[in-house]
KEGU-957843 format. One record per residue (C-alpha): x, y, z; residue number from 1; residue in three letters. Coordinates in steps of 0.1 Angstrom, whole numbers. Example, Ala and Ser with C-alpha at 12.3 -4.5 7.8 and 13.67 -1.06 7.14 Angstrom:
BEGIN
(node (123,-45,78),1,"ALA")
(node (137,-11,71),2,"SER")
//
This chain:
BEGIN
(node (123,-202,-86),1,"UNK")
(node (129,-169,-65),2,"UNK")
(node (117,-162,-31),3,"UNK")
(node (118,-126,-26),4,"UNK")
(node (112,-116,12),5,"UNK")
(node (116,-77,4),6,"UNK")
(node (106,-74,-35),7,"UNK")
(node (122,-46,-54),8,"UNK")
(node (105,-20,-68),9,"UNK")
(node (108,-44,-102),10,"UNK")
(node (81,-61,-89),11,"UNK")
(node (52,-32,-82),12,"UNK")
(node (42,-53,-48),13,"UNK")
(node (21,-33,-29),14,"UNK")
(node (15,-55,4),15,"UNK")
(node (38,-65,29),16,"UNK")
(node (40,-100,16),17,"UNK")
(node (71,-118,-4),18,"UNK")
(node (74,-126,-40),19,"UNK")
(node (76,-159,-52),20,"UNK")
(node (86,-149,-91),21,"UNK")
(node (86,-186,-111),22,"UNK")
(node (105,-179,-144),23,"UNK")
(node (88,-204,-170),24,"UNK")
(node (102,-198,-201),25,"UNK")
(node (121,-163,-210),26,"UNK")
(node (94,-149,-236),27,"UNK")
(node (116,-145,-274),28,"UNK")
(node (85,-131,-293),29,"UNK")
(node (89,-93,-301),30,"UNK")
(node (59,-71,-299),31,"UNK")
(node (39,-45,-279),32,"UNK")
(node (10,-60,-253),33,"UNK")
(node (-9,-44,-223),34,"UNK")
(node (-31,-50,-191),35,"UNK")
(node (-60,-30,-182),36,"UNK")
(node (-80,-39,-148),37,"UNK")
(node (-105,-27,-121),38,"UNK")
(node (-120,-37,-92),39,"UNK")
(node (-149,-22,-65),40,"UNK")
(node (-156,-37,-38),41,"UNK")
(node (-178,-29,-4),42,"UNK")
(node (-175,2,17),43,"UNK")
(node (-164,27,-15),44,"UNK")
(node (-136,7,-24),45,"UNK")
(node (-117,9,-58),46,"UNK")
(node (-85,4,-79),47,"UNK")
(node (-75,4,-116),48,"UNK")
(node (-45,-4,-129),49,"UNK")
(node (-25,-4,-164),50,"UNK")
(node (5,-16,-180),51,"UNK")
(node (20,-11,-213),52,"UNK")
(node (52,-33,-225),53,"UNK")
(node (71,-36,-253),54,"UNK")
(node (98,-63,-261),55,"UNK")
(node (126,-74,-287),56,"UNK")
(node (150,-101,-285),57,"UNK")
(node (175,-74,-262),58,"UNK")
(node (151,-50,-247),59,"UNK")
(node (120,-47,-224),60,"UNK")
(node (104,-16,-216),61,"UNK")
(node (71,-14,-190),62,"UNK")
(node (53,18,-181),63,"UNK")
(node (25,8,-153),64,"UNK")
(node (2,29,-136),65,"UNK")
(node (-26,22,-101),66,"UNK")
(node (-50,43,-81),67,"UNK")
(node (-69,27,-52),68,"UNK")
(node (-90,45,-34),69,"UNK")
(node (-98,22,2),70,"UNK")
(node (-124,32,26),71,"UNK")
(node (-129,20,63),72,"UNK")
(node (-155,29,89),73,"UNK")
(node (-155,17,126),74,"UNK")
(node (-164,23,162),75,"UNK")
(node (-143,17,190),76,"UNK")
(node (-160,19,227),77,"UNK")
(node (-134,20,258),78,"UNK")
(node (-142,16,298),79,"UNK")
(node (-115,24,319),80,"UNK")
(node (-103,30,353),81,"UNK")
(node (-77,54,363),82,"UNK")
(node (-56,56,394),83,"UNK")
(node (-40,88,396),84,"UNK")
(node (-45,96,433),85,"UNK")
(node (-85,94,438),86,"UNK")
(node (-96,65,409),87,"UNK")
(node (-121,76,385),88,"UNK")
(node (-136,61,356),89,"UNK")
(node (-137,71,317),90,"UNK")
(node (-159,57,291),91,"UNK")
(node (-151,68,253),92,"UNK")
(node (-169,60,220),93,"UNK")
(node (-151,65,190),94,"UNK")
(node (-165,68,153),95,"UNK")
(node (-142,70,129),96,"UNK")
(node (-140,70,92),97,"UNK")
(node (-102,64,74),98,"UNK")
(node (-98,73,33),99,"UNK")
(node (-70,70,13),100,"UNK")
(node (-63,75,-19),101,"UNK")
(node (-25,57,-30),102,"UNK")
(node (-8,60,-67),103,"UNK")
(node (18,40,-80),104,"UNK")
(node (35,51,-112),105,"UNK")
(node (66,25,-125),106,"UNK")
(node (85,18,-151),107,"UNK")
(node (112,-7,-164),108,"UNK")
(node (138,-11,-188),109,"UNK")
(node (156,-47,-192),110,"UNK")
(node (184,-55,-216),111,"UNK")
(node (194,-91,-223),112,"UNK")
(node (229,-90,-243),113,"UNK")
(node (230,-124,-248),114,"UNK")
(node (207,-156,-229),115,"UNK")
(node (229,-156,-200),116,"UNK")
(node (229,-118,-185),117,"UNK")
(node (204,-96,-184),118,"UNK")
(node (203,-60,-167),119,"UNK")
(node (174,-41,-154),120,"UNK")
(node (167,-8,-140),121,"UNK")
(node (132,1,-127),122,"UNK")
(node (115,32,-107),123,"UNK")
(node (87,32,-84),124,"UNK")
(node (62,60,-73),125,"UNK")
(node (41,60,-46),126,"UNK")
(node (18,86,-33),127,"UNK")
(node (-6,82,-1),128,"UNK")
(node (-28,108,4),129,"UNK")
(node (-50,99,38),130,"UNK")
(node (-79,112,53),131,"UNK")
(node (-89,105,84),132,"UNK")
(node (-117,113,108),133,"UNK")
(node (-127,112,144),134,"UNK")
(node (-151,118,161),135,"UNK")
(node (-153,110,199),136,"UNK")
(node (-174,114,235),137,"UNK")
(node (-160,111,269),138,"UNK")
(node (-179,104,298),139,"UNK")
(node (-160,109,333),140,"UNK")
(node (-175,92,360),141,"UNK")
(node (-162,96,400),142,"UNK")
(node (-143,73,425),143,"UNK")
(node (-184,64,434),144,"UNK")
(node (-194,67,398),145,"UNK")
(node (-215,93,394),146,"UNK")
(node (-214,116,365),147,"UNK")
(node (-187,146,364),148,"UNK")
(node (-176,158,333),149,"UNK")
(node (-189,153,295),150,"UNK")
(node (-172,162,263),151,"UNK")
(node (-167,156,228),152,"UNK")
(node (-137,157,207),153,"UNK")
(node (-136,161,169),154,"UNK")
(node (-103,141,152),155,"UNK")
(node (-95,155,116),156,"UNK")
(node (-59,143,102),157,"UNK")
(node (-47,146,69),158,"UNK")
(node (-13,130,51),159,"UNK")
(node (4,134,23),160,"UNK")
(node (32,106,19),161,"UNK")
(node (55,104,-10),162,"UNK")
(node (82,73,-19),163,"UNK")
(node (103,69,-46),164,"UNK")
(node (122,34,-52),165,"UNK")
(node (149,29,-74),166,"UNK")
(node (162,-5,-86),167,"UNK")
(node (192,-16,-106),168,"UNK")
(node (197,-55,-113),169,"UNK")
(node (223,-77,-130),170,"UNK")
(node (214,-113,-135),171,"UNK")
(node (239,-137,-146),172,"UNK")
(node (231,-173,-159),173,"UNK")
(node (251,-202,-147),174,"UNK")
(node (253,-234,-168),175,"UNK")
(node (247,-256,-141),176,"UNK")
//
């Protein structure tokens, strides 16, 4: 049994969480197999995913692939009082909408010389592209709060993240 508190890239995890990885039985049969899944959920939420391996007695090669697409929509409201001077008083209400779409692209080799040691090498591509938007209304209220200023603000942001993770493993089997 491993506990992995920051997986590798070996181990496409996507969250934040560890990896408990519980080696069974190391798989001898040679042969080609795949995984194809999707998912939707509430609020246009998606995510597919495939995987592709092939194995022999020495080698392992896995291409995998994801696309999620999350969604969120909220409101925030905010009363506050400021003291700069005179006090005055703001109130804000905030609806927002947050999009993202994130693909992972990864792959694997593992050689296994001999029961004992095994090598693998893996790569893992990730690419966030966010889209969020804002859109808010202040009210400004005075010291006696009575109404002084009104405005609205529009919030568009867009990102475009890209990471790459590389990963190079040696295993060695002790007898006891």
């Amino acid at each position: 049994i491993e506990v992995m508190n920051n997986p590798s890239a070996r181990f496409d995890a996507n969250g934040e969480a560890g990896v408990i990885n519980i080696v069974l039985k190391k798989p001898k049969d040679s042969g080609i197999s795949g995984i194809i899944a999707g998912s939707a959920g509430t609020t246009d939420n998606y995510n597919g995913s495939a995987r592709v391996m092939f194995r022999n007695r020495k080698w392992g090669v896995s291409i995998s692939g994801n696309e999620r697409i999350t969604t969120s929509i909220g409101t925030t409201s905010k009363n506050r009082e400021v003291n700069k001077g005179t006090p005055f008083f703001v109130d804000q209400h905030q609806d927002w909408r947050d999009r993202n779409l994130t693909d992972v692209l990864g792959a694997r080799v593992t050689f296994s010389p001999d029961t004992m040691n095994e090598i693998t090498s893996s790569v893992l591509f990730t690419s966030i592209k966010g889209k969020w938007d804002a859109s808010s209304s202040y009210d400004h209220y005075d010291a006696n709060h009575v109404l002084s200023e009104v405005y609205d603000r529009t919030s568009p942001d867009r990102d475009l993240d890209h990471n790459t993770d590389l990963n190079l493993n040696y295993t060695h089997k002790f007898i006891k």
